[in-house]
N, C-alpha and C positions, 0 to 999 in steps of 0.2 A: 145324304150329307147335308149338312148346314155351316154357312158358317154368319158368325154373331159380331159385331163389331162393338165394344164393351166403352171404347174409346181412350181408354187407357188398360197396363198391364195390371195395377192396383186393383180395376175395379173385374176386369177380366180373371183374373186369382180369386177375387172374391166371390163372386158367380158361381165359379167353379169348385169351390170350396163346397159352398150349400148346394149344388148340383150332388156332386159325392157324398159329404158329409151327412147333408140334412135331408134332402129328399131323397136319398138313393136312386139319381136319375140314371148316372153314369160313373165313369171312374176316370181319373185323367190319366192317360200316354200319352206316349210321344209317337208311336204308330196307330194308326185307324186301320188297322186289317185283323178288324176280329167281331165276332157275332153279338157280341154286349154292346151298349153301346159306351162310345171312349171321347173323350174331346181333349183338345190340346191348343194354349196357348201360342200359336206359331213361332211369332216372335222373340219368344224368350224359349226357347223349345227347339224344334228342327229346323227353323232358318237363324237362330240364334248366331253361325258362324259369320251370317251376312251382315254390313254396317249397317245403322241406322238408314243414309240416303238408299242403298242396295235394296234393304226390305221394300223401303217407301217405292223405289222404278218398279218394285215388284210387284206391286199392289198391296201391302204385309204391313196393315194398319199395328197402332205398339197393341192394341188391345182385343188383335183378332183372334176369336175362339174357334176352329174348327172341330167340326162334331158329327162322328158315324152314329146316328141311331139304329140301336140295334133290334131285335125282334121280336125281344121278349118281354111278357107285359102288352098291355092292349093300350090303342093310341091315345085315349081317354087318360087313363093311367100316367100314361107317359107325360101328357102334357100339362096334366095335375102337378105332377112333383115339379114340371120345369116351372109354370106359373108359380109357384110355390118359392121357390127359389127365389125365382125375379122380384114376390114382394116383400123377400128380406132383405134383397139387394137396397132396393126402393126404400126400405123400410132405415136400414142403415145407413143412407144416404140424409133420410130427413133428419134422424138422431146427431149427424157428425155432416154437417153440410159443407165445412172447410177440408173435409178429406181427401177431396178428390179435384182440386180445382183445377180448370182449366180442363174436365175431363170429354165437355160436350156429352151428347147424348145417347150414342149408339145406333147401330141398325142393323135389322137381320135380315139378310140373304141370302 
């Protein structure tokens, strides 16, 4: 498990996008209990029912990605397509730098 703090849900969807889309890292759900690996927006996703302050007591940043890696593919692979990803994220941030404002930086833990 991982999970990714995007910092906002804009930039978190868009991650997520090229994670599925482009690198075929993963596939986005709303359950993590499966062998591929799956990642899901939290916050706009399965605590979705909770209010903005509820997620926040929760620790349920708007832009947290959590993510089962799964086991197929080798770790190298795997973290090719994620790097891959992240520097189109990176890449479309420099292209459109008012997109996202106020989004801060992110962090993965």
């Amino acid at each position: 498990m991982l999970c990714l703090d995007m910092g906002t849900v804009e930039r978190a969807n868009r991650l997520m996008h090229h994670l599925q889309n482009t690198t075929q890292f993963g596939l986005m759900a709303v359950s993590l209990g499966y062998y591929e690996t799956l990642m899901s927006c939290s916050g706009s996703s399965t605590s979705s029912e909770m209010t903005p302050q509820e997620q926040a007591d929760a620790g349920i940043a708007p832009g947290l990605i959590r993510m089962s890696v799964g086991y197929s593919g080798t770790l190298e692979q795997r973290w090719a397509q994620f790097e891959r990803a992240l520097a189109l994220l990176h890449q479309h941030q420099h292209q459109h730098p008012d997109a996202d404002v106020g989004s801060g930086g992110g962090s993965l833990f």
